[in-house]
C-alpha positions as a Markdown table, in Angstrom:
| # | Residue | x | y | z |
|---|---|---|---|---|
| 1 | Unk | -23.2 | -3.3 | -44.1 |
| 2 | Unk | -23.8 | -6.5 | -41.6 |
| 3 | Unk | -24.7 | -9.7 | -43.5 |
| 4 | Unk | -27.6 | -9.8 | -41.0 |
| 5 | Unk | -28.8 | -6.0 | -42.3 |
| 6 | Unk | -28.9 | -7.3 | -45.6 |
| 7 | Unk | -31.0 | -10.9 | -44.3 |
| 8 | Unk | -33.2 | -9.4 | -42.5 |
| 9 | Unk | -35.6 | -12.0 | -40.4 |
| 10 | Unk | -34.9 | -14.3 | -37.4 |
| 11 | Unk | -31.2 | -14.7 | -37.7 |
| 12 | Unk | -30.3 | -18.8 | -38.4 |
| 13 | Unk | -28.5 | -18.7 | -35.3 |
| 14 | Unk | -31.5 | -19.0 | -33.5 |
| 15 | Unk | -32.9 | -21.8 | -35.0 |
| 16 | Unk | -29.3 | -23.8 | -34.4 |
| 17 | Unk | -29.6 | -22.8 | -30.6 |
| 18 | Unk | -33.4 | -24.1 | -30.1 |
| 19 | Unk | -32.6 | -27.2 | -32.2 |
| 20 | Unk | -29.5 | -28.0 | -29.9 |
| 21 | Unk | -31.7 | -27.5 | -27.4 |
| 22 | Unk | -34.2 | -29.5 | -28.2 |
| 23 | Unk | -32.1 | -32.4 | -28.9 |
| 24 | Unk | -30.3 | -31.2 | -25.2 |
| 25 | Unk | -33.3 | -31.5 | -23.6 |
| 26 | Unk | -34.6 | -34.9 | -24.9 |
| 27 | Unk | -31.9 | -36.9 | -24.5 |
| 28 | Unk | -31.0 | -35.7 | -20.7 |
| 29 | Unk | -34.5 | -36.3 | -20.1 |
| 30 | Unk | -34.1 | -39.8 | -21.7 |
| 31 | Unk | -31.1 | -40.2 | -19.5 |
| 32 | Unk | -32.8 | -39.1 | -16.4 |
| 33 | Unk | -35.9 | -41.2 | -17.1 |
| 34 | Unk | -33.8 | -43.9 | -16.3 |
| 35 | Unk | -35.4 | -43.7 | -12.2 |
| 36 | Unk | -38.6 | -44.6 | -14.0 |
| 37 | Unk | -37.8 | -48.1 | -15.0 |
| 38 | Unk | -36.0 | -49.0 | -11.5 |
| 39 | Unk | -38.6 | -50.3 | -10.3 |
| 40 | Unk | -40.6 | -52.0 | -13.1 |
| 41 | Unk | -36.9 | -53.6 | -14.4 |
| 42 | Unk | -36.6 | -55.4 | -10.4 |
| 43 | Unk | -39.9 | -56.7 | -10.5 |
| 44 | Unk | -39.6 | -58.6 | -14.1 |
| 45 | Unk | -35.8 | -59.9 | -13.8 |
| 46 | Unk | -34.9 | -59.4 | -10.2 |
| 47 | Unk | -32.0 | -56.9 | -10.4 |
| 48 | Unk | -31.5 | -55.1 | -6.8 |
| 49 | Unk | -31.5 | -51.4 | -6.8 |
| 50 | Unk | -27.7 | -51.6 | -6.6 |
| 51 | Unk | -26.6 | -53.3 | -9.8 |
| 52 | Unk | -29.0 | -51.2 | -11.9 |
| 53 | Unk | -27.4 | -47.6 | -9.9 |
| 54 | Unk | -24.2 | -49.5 | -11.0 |
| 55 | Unk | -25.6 | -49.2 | -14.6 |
| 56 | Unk | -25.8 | -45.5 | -13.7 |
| 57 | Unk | -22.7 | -45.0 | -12.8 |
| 58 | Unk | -20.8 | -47.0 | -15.1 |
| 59 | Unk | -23.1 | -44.2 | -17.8 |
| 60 | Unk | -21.5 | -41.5 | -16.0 |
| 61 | Unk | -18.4 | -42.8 | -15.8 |
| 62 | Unk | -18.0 | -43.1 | -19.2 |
| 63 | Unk | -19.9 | -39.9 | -20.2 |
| 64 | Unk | -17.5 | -37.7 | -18.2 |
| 65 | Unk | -14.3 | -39.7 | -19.7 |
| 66 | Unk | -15.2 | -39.2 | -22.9 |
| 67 | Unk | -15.8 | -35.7 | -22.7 |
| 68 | Unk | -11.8 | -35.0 | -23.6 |
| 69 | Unk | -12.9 | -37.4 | -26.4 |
| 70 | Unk | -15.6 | -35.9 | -27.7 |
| 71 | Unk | -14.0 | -32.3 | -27.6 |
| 72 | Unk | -11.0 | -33.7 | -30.1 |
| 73 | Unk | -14.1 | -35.0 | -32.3 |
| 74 | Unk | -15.5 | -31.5 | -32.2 |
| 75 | Unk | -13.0 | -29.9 | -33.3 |
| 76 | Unk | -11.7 | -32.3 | -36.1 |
| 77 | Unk | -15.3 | -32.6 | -37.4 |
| 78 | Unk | -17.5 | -29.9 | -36.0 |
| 79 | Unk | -20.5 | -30.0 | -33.4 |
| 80 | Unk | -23.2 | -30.9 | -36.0 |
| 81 | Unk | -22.0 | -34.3 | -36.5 |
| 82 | Unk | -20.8 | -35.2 | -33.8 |
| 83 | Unk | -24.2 | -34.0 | -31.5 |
| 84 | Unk | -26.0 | -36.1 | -34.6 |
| 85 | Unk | -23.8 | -39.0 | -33.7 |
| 86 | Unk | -24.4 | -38.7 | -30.0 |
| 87 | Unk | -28.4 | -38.5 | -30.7 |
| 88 | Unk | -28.1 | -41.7 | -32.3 |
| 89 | Unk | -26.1 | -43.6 | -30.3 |
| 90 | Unk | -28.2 | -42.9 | -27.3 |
| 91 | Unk | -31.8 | -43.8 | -29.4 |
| 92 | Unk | -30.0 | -47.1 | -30.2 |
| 93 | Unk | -28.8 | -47.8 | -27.0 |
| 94 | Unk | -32.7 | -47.3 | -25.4 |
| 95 | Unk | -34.2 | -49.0 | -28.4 |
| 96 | Unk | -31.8 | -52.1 | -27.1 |
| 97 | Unk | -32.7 | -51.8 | -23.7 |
| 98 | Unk | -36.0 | -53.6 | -24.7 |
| 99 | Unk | -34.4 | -56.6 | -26.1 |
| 100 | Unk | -32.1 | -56.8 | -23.3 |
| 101 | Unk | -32.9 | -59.6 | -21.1 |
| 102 | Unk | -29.5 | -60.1 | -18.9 |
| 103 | Unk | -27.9 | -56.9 | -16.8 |
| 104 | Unk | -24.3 | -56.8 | -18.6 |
| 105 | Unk | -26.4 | -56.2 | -21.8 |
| 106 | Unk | -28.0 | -53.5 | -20.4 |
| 107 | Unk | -24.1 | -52.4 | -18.9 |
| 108 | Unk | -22.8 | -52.3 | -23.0 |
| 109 | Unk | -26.1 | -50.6 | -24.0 |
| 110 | Unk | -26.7 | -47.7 | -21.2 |
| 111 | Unk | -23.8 | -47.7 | -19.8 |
| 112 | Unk | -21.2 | -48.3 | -22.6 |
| 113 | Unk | -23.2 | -47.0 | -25.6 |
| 114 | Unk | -25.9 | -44.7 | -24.0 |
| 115 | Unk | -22.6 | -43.0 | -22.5 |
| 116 | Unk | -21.2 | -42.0 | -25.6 |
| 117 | Unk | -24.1 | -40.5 | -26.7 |
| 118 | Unk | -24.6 | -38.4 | -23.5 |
| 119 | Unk | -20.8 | -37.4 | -23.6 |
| 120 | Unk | -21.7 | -35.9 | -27.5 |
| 121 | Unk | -25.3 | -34.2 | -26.5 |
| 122 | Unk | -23.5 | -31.8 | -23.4 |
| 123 | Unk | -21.8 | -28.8 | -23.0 |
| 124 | Unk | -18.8 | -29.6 | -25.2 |
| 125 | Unk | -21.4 | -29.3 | -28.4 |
| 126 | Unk | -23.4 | -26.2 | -27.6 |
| 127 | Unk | -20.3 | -24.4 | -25.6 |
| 128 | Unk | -19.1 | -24.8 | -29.5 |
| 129 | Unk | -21.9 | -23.6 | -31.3 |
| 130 | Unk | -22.9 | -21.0 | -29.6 |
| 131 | Unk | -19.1 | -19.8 | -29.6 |
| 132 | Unk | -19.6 | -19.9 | -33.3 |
| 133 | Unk | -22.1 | -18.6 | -34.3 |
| 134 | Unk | -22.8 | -15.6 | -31.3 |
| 135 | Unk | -20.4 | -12.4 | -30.6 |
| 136 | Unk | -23.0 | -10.9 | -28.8 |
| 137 | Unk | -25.8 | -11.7 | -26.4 |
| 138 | Unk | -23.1 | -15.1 | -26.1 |
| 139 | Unk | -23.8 | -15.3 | -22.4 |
| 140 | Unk | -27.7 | -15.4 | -22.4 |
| 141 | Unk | -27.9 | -18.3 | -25.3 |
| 142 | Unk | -25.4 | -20.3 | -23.2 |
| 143 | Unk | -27.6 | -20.0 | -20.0 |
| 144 | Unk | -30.4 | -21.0 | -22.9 |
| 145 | Unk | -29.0 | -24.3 | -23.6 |
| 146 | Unk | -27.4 | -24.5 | -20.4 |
| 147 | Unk | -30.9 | -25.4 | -19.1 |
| 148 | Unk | -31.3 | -28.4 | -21.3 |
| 149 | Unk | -30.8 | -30.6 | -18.3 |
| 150 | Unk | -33.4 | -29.1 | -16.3 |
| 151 | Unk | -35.7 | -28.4 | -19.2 |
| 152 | Unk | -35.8 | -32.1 | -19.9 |
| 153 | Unk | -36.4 | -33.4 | -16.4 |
| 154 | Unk | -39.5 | -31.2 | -15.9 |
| 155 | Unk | -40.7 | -32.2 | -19.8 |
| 156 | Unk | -39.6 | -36.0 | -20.7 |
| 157 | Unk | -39.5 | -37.3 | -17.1 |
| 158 | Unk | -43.0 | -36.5 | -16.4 |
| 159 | Unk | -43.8 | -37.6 | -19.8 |
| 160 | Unk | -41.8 | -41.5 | -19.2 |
| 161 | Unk | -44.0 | -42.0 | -16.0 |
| 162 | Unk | -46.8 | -41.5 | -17.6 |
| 163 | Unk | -45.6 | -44.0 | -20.9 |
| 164 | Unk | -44.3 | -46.7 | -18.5 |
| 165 | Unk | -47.9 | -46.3 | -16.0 |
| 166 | Unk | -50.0 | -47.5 | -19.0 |
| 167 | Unk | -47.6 | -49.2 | -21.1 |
| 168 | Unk | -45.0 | -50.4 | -19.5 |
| 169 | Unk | -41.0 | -49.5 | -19.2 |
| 170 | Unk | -40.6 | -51.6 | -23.0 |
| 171 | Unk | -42.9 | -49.0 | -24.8 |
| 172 | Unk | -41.3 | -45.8 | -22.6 |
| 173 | Unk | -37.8 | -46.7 | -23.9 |
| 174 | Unk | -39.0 | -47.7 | -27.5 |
| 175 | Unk | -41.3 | -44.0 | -27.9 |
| 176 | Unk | -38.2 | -42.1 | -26.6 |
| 177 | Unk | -35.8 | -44.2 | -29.2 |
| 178 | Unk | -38.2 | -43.5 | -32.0 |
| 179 | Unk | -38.3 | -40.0 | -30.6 |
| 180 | Unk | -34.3 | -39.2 | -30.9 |
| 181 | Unk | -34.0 | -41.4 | -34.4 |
| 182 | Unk | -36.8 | -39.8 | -36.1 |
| 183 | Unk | -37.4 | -36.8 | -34.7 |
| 184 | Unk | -34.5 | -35.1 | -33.0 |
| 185 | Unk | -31.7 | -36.4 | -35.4 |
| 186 | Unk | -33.5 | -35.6 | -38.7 |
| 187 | Unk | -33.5 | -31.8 | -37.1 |
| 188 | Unk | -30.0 | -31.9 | -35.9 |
| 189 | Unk | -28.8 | -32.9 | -39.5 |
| 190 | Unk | -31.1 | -30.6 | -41.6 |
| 191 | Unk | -30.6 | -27.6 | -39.5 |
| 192 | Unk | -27.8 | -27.5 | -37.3 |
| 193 | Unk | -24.9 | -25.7 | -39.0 |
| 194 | Unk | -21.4 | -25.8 | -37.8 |
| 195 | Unk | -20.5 | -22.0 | -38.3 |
| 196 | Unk | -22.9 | -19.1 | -39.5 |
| 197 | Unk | -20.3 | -18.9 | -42.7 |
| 198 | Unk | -21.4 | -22.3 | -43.7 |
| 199 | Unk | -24.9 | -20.4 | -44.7 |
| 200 | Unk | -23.4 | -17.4 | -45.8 |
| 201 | Unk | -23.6 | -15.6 | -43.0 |
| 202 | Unk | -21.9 | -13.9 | -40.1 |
| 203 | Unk | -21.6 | -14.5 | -35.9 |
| 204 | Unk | -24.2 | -12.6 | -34.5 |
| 205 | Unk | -23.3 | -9.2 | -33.4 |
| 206 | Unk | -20.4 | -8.7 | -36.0 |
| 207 | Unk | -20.8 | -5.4 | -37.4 |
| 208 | Unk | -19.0 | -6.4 | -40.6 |
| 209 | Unk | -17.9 | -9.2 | -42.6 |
| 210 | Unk | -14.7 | -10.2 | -41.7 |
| 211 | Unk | -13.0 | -10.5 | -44.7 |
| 212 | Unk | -9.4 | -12.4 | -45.3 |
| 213 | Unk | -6.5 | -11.4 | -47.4 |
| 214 | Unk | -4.3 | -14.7 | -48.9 |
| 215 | Unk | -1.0 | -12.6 | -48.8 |
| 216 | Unk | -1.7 | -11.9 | -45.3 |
| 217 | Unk | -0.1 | -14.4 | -42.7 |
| 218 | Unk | -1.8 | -17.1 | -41.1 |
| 219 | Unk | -3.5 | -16.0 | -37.2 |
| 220 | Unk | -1.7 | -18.7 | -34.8 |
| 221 | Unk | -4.7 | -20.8 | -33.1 |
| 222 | Unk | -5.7 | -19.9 | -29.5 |
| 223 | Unk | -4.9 | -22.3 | -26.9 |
| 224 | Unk | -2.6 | -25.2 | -25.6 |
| 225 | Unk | -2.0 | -28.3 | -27.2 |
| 226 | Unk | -3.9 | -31.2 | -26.0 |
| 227 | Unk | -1.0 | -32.9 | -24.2 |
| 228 | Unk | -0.1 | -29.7 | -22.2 |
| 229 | Unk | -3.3 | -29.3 | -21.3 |
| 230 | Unk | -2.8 | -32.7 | -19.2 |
| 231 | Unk | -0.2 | -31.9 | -17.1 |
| 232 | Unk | -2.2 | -28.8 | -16.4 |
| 233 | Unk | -3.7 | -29.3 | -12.8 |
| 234 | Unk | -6.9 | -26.9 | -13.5 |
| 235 | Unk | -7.8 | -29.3 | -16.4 |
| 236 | Unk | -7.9 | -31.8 | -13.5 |
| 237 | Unk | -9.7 | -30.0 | -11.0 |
| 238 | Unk | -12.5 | -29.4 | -14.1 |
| 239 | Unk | -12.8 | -33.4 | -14.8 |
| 240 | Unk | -12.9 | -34.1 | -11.1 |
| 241 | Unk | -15.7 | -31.3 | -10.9 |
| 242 | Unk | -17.3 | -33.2 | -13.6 |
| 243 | Unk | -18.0 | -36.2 | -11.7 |
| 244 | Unk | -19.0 | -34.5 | -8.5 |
């Protein structure tokens, strides 16, 4: 008998897959809300459209670098902690972007910090998790988080114009850093689980438990090392497509 016949209810996978959307969602939203403040941010310190897109860019830049990064952490400490980390270091780095008052300290805090925490809330995470914890129906919850981008811009964006129209770009950026420190990251750590085993259960769509035998030798691990994986030129062509 499945562990999920003898649990019957929603199965916790679910709620791991809309949590790591949710938090997804909020913080490409936050990222993306970044238009909003373009023009408020010239007006008060007289930063040219240029050098605050080079803020941009310097976040993408080191968003998509550190996605090898981020990967190694995934796998040496799971996707829970390591989306948890990138929720936080992104609410930090927007809380700081009101005390900012000269563009290279907005560069370390969006570009440099807010970075990290983008390159630890994408696809490396949930690509993870829902590898985990799904054997079927895999495909249709990773087009579900895969929407997370799009899901915020239409949400949060709209949201931000609104926040930065009546109070300003300050209160925007400090409502969406208390959002991701006390709301999203609270969720992330209480109910994201790294594998469905952690909560005594099994992948969705296993018909039974899978059980292991100590006597039995160890299954070699799937893949290429890291360092192979380099001097492979489709890992290349996958981080230049990153940045286009």
């Amino acid at each position: 008998m499945s562990m999920q016949a003898q649990r019957p209810g929603m199965f916790y996978g679910w709620l791991v897959v809309g949590c790591t959307l949710f938090a997804m969602a909020l913080t490409a939203g936050t990222d993306r809300s970044f238009g909003v403040a373009v023009l408020p941010l010239s007006a008060q310190f007289g930063w040219s459209r240029a050098t605050l897109s080079t803020v941009v860019l310097i976040t993408g830049l080191v968003s998509s670098v550190f996605q090898l990064g981020i990967g190694v952490l995934v796998d040496r400490f799971g996707p829970r902690y390591v989306l948890g980390a990138g929720v936080a270091c992104l609410g930090v780095a927007v809380w700081l972007l009101t005390i900012a008052t000269t563009i290279w300290e907005f560069g370390l805090a969006y570009g440099l910090l807010g970075g990290l925490g983008l390159a630890a809330t994408r696809q490396v995470v949930a690509a993870t998790l829902v590898g985990n914890w799904f054997v079927q129906r895999r495909g249709l919850v990773q087009g579900v988080v895969g929407s997370a981008g799009a899901l915020g811009e239409m949400l949060v964006v709209p949201i931000n114009m609104f926040l930065e129209r009546d109070y300003g770009w300050q209160a925007m950026y400090r409502s969406m850093g208390a959002a991701l420190l006390g709301g999203v990251l609270p969720l992330v750590l209480a109910f994201v689980r790294n594998r469905p085993e952690d909560v005594g259960l099994q992948p969705y769509g296993t018909r039974a438990p899978r059980r292991t035998t100590p006597s039995a030798p160890s299954r070699p691990a799937e893949g290429i090392p890291f360092r192979q994986a380099l001097s492979q030129p489709q890992t290349w062509i996958l981080i230049y497509l990153g940045f286009a």
